[in-house]
C-alpha positions in Angstrom: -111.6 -225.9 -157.2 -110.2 -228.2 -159.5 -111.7 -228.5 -163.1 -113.4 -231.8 -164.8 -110.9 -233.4 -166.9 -113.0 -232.7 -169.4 -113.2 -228.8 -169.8 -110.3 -226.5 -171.0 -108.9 -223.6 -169.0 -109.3 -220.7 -170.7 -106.5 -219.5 -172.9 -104.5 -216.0 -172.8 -105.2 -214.5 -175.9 -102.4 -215.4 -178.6 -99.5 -212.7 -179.7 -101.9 -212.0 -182.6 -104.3 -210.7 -180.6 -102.0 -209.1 -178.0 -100.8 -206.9 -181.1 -104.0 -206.1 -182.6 -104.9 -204.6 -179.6 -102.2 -202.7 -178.8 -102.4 -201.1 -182.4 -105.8 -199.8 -181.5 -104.1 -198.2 -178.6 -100.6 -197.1 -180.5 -103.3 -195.2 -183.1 -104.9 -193.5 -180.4 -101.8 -192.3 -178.9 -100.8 -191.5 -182.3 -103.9 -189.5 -183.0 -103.9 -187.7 -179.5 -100.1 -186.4 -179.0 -99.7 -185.8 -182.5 -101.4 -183.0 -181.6 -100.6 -182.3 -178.2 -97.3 -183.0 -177.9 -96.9 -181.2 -181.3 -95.0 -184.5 -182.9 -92.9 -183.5 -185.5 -93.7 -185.5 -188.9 -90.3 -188.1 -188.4 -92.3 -189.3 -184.9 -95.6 -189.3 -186.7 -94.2 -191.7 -189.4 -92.2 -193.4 -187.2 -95.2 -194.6 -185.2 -97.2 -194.9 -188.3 -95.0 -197.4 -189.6 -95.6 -199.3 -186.0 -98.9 -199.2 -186.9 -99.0 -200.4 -190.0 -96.5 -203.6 -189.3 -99.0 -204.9 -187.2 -102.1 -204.1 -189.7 -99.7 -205.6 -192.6 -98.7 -208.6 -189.8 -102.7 -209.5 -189.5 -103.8 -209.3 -193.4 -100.7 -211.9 -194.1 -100.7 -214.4 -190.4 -103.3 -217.1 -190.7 -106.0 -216.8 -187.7 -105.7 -219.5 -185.7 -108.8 -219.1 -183.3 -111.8 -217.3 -183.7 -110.5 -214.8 -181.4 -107.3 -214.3 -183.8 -110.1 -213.3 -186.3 -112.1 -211.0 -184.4 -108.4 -209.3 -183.4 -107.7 -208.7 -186.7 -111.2 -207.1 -187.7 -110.9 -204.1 -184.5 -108.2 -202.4 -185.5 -109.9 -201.5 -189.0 -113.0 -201.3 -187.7 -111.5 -198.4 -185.1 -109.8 -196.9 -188.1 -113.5 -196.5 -189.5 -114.6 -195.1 -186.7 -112.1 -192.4 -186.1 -112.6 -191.2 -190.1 -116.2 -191.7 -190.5 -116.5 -194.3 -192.9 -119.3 -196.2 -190.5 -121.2 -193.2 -191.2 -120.7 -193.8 -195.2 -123.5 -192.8 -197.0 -121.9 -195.8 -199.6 -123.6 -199.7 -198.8 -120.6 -201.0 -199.6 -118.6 -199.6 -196.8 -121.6 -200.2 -194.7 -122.1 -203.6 -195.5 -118.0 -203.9 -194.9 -118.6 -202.5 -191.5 -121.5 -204.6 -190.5 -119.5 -207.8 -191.4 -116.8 -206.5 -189.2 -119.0 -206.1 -186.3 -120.9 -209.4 -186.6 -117.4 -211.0 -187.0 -116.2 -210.1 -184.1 -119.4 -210.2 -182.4 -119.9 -214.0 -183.2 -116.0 -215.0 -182.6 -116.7 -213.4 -179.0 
């Protein structure tokens, strides 16, 4: 089925938001075989550094779609999670957290 000439195909999410994700899921690996593949600290850092060229790569690239923002705001959001800090007993870092979530909840 065709659609109206009108409408827009959906798009596949941008490289932004490719990358985002897949530091949420290089952190988890990260967290988990760290430990049970017993990573020496060069791999640890290595990966780190992975990591962190994508976190540094969304605080610096401009968003482009609303979805480019909500990218950017999971993989600190996750961060938080793993570490507690959405459990702060601190407002700020609640009030940080709840932005997050209604960021990416309204750019869904």
């Amino acid at each position: 089925m065709a659609l109206p000439s009108n409408s827009t195909q959906p798009s596949a999410p941008s490289d932004l938001v490719q990358a985002c994700d897949w530091a949420i899921q290089l952190r988890a690996l990260i967290c988990n075989a760290a430990l049970t593949e017993h990573w020496d600290d060069d791999r640890v850092g290595v990966e780190s550094d992975r990591h962190e060229a994508v976190v540094v790569r969304a605080s610096t690239e401009a968003s482009r779609t609303l979805a480019d923002l909500a990218a950017k705001a999971r993989p600190l959001l996750d961060e938080w999670a793993s570490t507690g800090l959405l459990e702060s007993p601190y407002g700020d870092d609640r009030l940080a957290a709840t932005i997050l979530q209604g960021v990416i909840e309204l750019c869904a």
